[in-house]
N, CA, C and O atoms as CSV, one atom per row, in Angstrom:
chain,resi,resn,atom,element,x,y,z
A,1,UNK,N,N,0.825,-1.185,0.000
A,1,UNK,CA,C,0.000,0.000,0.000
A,1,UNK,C,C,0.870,1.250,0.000
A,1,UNK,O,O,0.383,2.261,-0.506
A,2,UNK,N,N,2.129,1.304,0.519
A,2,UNK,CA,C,3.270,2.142,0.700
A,2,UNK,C,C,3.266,2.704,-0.710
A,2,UNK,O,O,3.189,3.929,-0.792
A,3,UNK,N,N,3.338,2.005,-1.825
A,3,UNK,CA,C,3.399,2.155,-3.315
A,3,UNK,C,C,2.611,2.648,-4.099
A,3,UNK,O,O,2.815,3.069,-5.238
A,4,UNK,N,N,1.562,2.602,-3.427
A,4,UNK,CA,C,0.148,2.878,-4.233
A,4,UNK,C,C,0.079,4.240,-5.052
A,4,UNK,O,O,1.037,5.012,-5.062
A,5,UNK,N,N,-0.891,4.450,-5.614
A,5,UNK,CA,C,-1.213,5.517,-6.498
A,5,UNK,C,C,-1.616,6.307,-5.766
A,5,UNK,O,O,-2.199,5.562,-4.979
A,6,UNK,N,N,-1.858,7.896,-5.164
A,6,UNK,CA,C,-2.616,8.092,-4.026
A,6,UNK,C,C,-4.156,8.122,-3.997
A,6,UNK,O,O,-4.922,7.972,-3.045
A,7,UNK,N,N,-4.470,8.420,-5.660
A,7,UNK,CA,C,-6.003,7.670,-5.650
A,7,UNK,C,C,-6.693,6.465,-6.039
A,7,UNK,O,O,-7.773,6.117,-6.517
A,8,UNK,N,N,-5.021,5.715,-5.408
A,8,UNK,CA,C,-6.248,4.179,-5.273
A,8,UNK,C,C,-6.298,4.113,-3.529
A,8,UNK,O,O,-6.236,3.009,-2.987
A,9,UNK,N,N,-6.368,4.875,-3.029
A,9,UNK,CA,C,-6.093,4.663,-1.518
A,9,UNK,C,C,-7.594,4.822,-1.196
A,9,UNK,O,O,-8.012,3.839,-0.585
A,10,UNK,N,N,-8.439,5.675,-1.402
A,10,UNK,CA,C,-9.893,5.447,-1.258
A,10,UNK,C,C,-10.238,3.540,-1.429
A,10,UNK,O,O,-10.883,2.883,-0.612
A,11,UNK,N,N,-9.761,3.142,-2.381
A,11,UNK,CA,C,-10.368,2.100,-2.887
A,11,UNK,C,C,-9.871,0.748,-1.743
A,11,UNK,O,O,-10.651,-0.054,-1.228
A,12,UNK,N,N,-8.329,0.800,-1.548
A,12,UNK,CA,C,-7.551,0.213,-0.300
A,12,UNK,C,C,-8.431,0.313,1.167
A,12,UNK,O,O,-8.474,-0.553,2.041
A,13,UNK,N,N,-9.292,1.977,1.159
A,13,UNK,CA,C,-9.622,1.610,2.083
A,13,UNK,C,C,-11.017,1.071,2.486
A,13,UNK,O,O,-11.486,0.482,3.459
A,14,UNK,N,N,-11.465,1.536,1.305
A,14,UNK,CA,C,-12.836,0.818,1.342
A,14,UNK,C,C,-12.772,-0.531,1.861
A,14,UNK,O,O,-13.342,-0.911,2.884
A,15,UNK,N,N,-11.765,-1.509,0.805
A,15,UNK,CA,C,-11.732,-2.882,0.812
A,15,UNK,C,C,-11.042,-3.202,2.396
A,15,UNK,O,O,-11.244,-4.295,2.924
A,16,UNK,N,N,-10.408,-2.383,2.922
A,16,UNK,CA,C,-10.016,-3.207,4.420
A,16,UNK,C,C,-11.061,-2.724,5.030
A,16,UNK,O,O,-11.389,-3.507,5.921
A,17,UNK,N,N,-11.922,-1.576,4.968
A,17,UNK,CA,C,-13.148,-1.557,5.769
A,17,UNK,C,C,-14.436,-2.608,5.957
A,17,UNK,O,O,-15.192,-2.978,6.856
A,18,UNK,N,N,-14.190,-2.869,4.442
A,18,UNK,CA,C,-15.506,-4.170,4.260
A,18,UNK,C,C,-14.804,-4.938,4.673
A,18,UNK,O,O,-15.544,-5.523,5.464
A,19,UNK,N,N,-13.532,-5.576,4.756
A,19,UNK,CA,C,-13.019,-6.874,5.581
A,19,UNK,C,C,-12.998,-6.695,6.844
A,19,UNK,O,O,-12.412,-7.657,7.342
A,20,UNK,N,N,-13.431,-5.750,7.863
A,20,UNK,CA,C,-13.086,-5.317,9.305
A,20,UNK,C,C,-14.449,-5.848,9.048
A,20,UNK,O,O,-14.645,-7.004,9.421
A,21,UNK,N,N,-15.672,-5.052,8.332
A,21,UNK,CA,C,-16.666,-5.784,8.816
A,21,UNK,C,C,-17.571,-6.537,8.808
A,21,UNK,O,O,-18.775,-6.508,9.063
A,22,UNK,N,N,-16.387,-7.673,8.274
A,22,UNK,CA,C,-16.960,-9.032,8.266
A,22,UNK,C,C,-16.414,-9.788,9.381
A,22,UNK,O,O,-16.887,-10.703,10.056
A,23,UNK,N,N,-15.134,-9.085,9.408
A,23,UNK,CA,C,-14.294,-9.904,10.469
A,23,UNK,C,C,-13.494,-8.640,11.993
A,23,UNK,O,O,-12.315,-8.307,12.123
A,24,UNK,N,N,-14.484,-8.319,12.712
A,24,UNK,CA,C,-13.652,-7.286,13.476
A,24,UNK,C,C,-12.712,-7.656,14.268
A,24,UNK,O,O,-12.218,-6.859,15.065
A,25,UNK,N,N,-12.292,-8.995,14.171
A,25,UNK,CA,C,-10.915,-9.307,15.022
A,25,UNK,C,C,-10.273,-9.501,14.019
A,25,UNK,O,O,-9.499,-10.401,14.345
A,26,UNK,N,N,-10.004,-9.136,12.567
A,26,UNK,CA,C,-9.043,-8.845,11.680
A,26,UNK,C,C,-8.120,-8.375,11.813
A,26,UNK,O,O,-8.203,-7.605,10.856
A,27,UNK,N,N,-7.020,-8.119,12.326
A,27,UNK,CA,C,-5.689,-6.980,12.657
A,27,UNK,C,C,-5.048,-6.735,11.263
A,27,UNK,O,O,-4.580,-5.601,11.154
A,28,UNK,N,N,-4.945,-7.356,10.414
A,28,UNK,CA,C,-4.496,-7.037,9.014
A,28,UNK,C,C,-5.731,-5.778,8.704
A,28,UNK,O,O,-5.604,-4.556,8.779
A,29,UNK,N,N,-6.705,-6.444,8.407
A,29,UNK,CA,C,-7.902,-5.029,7.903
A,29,UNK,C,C,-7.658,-3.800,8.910
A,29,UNK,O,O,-7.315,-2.665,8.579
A,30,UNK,N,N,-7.833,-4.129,9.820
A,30,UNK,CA,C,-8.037,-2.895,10.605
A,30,UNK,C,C,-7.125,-2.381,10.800
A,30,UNK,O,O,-7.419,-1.619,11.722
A,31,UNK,N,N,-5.684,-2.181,10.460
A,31,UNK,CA,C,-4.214,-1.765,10.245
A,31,UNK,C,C,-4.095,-0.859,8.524
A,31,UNK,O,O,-3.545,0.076,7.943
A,32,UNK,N,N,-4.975,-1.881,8.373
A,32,UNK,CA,C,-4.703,-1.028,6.720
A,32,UNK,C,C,-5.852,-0.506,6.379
A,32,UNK,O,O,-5.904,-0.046,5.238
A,33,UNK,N,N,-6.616,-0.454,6.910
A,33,UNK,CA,C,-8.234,0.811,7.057
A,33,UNK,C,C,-7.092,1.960,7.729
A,33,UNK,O,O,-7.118,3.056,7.169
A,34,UNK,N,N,-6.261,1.831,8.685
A,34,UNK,CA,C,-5.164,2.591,9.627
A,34,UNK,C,C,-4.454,3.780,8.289
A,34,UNK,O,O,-4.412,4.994,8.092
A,35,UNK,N,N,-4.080,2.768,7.757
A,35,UNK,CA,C,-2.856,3.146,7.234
A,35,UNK,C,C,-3.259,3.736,5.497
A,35,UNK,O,O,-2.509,4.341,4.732
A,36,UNK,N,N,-4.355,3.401,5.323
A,36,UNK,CA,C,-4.887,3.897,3.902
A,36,UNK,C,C,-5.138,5.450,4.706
A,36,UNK,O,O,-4.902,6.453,4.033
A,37,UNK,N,N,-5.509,5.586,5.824
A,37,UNK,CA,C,-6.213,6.736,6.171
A,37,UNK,C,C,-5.067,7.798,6.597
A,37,UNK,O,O,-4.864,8.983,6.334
A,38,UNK,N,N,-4.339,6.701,7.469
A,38,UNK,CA,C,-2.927,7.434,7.414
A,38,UNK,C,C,-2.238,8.328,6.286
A,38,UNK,O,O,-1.931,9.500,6.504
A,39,UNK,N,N,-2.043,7.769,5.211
A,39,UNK,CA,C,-1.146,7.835,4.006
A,39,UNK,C,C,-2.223,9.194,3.352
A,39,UNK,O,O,-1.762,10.146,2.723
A,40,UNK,N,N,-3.282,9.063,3.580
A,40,UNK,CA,C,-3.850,9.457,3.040
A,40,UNK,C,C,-4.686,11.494,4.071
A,40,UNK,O,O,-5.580,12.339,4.038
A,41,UNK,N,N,-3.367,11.034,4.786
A,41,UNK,CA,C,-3.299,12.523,5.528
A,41,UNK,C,C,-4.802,12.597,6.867
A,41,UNK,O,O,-5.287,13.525,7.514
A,42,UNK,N,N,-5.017,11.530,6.803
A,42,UNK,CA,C,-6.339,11.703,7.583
A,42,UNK,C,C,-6.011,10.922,8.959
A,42,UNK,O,O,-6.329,9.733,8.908
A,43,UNK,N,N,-5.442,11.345,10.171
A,43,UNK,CA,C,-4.459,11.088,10.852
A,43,UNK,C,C,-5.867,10.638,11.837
A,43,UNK,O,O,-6.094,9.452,12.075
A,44,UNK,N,N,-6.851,11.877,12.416
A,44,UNK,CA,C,-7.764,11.583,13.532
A,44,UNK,C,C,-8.617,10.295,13.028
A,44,UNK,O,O,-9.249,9.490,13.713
A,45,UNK,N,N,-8.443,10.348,11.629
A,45,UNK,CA,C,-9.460,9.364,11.228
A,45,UNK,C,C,-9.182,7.647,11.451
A,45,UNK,O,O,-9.867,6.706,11.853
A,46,UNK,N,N,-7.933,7.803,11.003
A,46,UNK,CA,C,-6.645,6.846,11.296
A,46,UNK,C,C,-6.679,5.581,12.576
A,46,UNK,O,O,-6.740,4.351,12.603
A,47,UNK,N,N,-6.593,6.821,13.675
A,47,UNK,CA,C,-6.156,6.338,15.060
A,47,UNK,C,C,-7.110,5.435,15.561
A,47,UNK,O,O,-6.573,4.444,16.056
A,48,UNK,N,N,-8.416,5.430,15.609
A,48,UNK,CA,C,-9.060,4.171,16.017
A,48,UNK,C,C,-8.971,3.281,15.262
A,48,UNK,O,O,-9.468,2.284,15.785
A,49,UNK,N,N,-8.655,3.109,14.433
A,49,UNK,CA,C,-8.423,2.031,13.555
A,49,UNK,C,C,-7.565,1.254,14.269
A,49,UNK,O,O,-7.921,0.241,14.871
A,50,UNK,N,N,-5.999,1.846,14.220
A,50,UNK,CA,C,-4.831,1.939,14.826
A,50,UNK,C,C,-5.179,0.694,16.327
A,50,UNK,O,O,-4.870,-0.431,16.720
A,51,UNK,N,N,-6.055,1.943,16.718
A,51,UNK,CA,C,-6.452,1.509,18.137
A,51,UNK,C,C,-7.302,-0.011,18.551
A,51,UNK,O,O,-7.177,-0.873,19.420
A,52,UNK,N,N,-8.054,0.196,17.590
A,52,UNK,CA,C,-8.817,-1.400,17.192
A,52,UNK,C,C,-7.710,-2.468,17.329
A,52,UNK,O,O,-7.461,-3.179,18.303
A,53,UNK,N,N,-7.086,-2.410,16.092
A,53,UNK,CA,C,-6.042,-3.191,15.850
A,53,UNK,C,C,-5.024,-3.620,16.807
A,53,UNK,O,O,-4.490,-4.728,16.844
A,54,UNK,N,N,-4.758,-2.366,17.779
A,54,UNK,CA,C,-3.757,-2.861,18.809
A,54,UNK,C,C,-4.680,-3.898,19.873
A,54,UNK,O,O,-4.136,-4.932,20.259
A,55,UNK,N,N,-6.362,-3.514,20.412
A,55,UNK,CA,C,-6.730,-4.067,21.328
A,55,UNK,C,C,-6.362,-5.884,20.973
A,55,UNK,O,O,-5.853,-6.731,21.707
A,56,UNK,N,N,-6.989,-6.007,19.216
A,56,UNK,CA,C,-6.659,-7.030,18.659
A,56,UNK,C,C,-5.848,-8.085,18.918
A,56,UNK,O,O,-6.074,-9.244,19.266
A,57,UNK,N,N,-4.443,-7.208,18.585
A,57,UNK,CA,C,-2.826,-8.147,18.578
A,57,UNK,C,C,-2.287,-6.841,18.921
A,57,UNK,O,O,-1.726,-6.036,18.177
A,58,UNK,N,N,-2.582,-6.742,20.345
A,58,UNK,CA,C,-1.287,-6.173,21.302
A,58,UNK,C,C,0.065,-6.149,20.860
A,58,UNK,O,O,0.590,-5.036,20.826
A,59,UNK,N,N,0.839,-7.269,20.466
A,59,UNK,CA,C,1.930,-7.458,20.041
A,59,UNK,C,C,2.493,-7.517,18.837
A,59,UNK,O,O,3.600,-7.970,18.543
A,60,UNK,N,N,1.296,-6.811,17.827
A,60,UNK,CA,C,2.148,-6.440,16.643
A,60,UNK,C,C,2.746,-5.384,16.526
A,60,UNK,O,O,2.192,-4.289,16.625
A,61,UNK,N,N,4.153,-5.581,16.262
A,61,UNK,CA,C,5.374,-4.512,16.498
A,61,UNK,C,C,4.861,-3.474,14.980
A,61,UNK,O,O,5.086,-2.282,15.190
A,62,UNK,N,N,4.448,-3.661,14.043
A,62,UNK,CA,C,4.540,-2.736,12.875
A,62,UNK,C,C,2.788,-1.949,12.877
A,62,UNK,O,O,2.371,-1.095,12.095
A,63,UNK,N,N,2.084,-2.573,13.983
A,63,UNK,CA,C,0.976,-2.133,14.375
A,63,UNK,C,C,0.990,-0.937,15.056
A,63,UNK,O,O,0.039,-0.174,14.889
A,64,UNK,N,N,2.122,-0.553,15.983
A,64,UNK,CA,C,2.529,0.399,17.048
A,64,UNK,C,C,3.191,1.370,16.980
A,64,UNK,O,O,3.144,2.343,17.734
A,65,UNK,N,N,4.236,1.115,15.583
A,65,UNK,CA,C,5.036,1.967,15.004
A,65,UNK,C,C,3.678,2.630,13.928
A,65,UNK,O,O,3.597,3.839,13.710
A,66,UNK,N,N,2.800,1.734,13.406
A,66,UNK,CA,C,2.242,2.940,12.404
A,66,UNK,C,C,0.622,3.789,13.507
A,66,UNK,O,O,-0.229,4.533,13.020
A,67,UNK,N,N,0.692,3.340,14.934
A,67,UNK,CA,C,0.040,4.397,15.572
A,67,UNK,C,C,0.794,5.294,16.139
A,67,UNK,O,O,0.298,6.420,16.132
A,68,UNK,N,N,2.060,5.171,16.745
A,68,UNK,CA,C,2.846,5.998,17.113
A,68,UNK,C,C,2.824,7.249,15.983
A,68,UNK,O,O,2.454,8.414,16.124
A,69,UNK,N,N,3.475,6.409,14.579
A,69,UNK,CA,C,3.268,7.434,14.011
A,69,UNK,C,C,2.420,8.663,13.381
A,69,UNK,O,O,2.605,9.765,12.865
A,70,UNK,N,N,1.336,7.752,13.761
A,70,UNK,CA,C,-0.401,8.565,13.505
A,70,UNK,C,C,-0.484,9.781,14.496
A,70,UNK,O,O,-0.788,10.893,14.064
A,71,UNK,N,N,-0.128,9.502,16.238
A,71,UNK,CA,C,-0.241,10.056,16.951
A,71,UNK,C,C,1.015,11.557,16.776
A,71,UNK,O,O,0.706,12.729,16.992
A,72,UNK,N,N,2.400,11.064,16.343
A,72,UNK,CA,C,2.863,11.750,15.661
A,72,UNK,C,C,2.344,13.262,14.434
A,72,UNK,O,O,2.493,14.484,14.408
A,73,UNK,N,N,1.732,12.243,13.626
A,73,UNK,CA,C,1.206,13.074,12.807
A,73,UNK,C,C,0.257,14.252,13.080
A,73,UNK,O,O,0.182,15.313,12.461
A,74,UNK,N,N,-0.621,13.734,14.394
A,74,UNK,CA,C,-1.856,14.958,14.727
A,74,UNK,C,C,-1.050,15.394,15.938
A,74,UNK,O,O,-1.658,15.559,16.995
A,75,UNK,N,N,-0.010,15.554,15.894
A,75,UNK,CA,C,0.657,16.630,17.095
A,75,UNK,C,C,0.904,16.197,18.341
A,75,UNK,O,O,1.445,16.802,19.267
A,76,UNK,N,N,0.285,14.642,18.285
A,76,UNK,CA,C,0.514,14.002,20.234
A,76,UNK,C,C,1.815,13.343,20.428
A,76,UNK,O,O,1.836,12.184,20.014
A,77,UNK,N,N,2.737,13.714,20.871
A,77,UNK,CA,C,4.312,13.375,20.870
A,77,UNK,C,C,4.277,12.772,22.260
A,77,UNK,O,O,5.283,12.075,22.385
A,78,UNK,N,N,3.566,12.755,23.308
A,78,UNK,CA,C,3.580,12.365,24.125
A,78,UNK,C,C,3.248,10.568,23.566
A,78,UNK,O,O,3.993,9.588,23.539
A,79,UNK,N,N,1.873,10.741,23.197
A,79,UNK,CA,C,1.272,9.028,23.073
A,79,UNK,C,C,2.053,8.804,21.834
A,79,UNK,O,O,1.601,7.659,21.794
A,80,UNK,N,N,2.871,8.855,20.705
A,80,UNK,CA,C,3.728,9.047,19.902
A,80,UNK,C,C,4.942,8.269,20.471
A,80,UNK,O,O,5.372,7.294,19.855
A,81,UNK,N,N,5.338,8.558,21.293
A,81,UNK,CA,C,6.547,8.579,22.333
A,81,UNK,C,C,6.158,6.874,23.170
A,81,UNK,O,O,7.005,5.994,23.019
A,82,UNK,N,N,5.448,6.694,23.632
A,82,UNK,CA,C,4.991,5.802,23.900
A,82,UNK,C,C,4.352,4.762,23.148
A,82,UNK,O,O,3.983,3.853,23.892
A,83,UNK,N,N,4.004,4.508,21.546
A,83,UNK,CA,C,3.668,3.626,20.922
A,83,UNK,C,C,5.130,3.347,20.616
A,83,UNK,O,O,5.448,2.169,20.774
A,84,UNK,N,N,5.981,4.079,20.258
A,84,UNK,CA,C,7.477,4.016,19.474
A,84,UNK,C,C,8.187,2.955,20.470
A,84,UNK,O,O,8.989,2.148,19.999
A,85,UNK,N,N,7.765,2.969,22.390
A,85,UNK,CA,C,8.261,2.456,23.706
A,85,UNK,C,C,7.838,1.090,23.920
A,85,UNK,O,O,8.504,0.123,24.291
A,86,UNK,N,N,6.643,1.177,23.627
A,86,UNK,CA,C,5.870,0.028,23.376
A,86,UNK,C,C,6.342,-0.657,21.800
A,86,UNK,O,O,6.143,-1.865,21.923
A,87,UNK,N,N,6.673,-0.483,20.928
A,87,UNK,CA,C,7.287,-1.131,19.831
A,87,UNK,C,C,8.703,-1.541,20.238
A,87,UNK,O,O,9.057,-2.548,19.624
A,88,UNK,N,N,9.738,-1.005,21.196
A,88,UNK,CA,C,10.817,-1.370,21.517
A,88,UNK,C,C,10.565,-2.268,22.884
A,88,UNK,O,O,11.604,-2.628,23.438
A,89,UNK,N,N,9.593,-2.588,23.365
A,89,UNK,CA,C,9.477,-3.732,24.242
A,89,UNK,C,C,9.274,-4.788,23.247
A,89,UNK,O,O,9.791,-5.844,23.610
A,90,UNK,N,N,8.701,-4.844,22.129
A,90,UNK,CA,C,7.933,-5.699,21.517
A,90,UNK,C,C,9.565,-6.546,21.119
A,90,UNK,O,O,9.627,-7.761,21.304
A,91,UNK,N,N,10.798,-5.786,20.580
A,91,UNK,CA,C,10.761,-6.247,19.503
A,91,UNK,C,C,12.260,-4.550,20.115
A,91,UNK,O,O,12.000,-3.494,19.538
A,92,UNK,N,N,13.510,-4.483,21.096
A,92,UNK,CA,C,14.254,-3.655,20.577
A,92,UNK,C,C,15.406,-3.153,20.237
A,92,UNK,O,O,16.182,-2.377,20.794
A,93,UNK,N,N,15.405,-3.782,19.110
A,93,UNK,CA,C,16.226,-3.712,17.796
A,93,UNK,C,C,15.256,-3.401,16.419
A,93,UNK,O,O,15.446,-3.638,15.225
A,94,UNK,N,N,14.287,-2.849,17.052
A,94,UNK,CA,C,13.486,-2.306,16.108
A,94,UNK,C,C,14.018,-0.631,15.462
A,94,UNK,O,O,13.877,0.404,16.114
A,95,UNK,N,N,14.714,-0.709,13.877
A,95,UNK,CA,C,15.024,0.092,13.774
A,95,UNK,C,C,14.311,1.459,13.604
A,95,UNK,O,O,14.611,2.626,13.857
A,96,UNK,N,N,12.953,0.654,12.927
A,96,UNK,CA,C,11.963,1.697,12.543
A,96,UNK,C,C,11.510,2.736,13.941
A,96,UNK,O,O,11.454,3.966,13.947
A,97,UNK,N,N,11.284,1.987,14.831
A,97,UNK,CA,C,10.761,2.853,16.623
A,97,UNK,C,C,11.827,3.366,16.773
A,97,UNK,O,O,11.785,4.587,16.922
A,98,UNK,N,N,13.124,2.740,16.799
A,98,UNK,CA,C,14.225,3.586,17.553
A,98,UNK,C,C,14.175,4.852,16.507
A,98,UNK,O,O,13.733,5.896,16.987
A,99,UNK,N,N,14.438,4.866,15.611
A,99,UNK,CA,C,14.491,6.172,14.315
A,99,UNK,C,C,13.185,7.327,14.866
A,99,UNK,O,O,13.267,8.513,15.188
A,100,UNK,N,N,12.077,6.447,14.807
A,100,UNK,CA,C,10.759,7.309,15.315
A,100,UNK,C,C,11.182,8.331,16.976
A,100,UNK,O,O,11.210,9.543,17.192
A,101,UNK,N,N,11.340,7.625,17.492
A,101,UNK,CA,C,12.253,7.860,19.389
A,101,UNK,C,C,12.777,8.850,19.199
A,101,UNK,O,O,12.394,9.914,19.686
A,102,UNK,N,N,14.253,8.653,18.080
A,102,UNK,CA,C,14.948,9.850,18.248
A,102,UNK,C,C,14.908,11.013,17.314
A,102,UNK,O,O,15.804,11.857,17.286
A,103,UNK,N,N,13.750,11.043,16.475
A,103,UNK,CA,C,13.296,11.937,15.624
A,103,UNK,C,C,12.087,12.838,16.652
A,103,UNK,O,O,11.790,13.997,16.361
A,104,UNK,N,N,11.690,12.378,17.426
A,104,UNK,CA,C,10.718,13.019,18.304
A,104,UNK,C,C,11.765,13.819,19.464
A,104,UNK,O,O,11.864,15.021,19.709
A,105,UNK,N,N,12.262,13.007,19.874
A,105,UNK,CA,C,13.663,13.542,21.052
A,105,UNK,C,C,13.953,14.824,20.532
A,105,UNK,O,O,13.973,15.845,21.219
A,106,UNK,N,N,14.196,14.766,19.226
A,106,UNK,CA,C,15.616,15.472,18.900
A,106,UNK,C,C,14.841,16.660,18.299
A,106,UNK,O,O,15.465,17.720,18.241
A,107,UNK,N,N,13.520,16.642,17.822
A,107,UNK,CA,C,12.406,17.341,17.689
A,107,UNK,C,C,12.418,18.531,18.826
A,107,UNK,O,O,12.676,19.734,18.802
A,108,UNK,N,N,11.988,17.537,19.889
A,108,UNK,CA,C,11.378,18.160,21.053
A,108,UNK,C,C,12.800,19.228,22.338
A,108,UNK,O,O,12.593,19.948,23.315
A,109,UNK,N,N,13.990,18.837,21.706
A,109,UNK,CA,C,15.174,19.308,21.860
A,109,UNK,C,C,15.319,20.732,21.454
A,109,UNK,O,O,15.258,21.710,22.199
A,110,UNK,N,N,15.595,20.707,19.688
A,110,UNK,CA,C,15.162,21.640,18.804
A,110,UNK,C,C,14.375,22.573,19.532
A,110,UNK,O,O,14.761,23.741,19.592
A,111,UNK,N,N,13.243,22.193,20.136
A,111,UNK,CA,C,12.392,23.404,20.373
A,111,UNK,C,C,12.279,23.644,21.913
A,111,UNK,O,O,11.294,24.262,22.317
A,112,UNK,N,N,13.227,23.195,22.812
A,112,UNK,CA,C,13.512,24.148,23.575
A,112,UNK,C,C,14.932,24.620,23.685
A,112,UNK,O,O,15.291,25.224,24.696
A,113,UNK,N,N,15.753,24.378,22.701
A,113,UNK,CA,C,17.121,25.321,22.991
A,113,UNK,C,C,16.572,26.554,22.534
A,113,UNK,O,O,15.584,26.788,21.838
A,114,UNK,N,N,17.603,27.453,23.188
A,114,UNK,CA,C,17.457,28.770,22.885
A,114,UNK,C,C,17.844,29.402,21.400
A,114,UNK,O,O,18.821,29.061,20.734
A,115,UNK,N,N,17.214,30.038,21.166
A,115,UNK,CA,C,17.286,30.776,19.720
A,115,UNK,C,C,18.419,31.630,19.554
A,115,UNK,O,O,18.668,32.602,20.267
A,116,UNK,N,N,19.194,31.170,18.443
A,116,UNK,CA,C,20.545,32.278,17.867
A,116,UNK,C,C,19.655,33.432,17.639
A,116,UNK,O,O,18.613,33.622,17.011
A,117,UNK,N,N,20.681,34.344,18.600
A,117,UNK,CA,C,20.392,35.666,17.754
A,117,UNK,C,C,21.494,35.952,16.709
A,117,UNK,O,O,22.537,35.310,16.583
A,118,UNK,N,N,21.036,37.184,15.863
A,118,UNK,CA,C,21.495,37.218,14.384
A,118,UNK,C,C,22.420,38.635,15.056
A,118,UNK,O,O,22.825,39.319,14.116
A,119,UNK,N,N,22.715,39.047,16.037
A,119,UNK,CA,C,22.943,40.243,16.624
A,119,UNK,C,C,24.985,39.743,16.689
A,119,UNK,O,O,25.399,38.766,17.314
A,120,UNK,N,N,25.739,40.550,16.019
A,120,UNK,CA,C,27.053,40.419,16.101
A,120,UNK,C,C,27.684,41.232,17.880
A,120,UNK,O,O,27.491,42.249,18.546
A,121,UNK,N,N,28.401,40.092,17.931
A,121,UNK,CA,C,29.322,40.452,19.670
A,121,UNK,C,C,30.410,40.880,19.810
A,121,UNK,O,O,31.029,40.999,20.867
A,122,UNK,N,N,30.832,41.225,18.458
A,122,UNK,CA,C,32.423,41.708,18.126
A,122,UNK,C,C,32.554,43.539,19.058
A,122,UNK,O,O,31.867,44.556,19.150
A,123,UNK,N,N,33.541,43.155,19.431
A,123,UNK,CA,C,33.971,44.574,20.242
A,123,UNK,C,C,34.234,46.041,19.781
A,123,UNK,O,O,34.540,46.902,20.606
């Protein structure tokens, strides 16, 4: 789905929606209902999906990384921070969470050092 056209992603998600509901303990459908919605910039829309899916299979590691990153996406770095934590219990040597971890860190760094001033100190 990573590959897709971006308007076949309506169609991706239709089809994992009708498979969620035939089958709502699906974790494949309900990951990629996630992730069509994801990709497809629709982040709040996304996350229960996400969320479904985790109650599902708790322990899918590529399940956690793509809510982390959802939560990411609509601005929550906190629960972001914690799906990425929860993917490195799962599973850490997970390169994808650790990358996510320190892209948020280093984010959240960024924005509290102090700002260069453009003001010269020469005597």
């Amino acid at each position: 789905m990573l590959q897709m056209e971006a308007d076949s992603l309506p169609i991706a998600l239709e089809m994992y929606q009708n498979a969620a509901a035939v089958d709502s303990a699906n974790g494949d459908a309900l990951r990629g209902a996630g992730l069509a919605l994801l990709l497809m910039d629709r982040c709040t829309d996304a996350e229960p999906w996400f969320q479904r899916a985790k109650a599902v299979q708790p322990e899918h590691l590529q399940g956690h990384i793509w809510l982390a990153q959802t939560h990411a996406k609509c601005g929550d770095l906190t629960r972001a921070k914690q799906e990425f934590q929860a993917a490195l219990e799962i599973d850490p040597n997970s390169r994808e969470a650790s990358k996510g971890l320190e892209n948020i860190r280093n984010f959240e760094a960024r924005k509290k050092a102090p700002k260069a001033s453009g003001a010269s100190t020469s005597p």
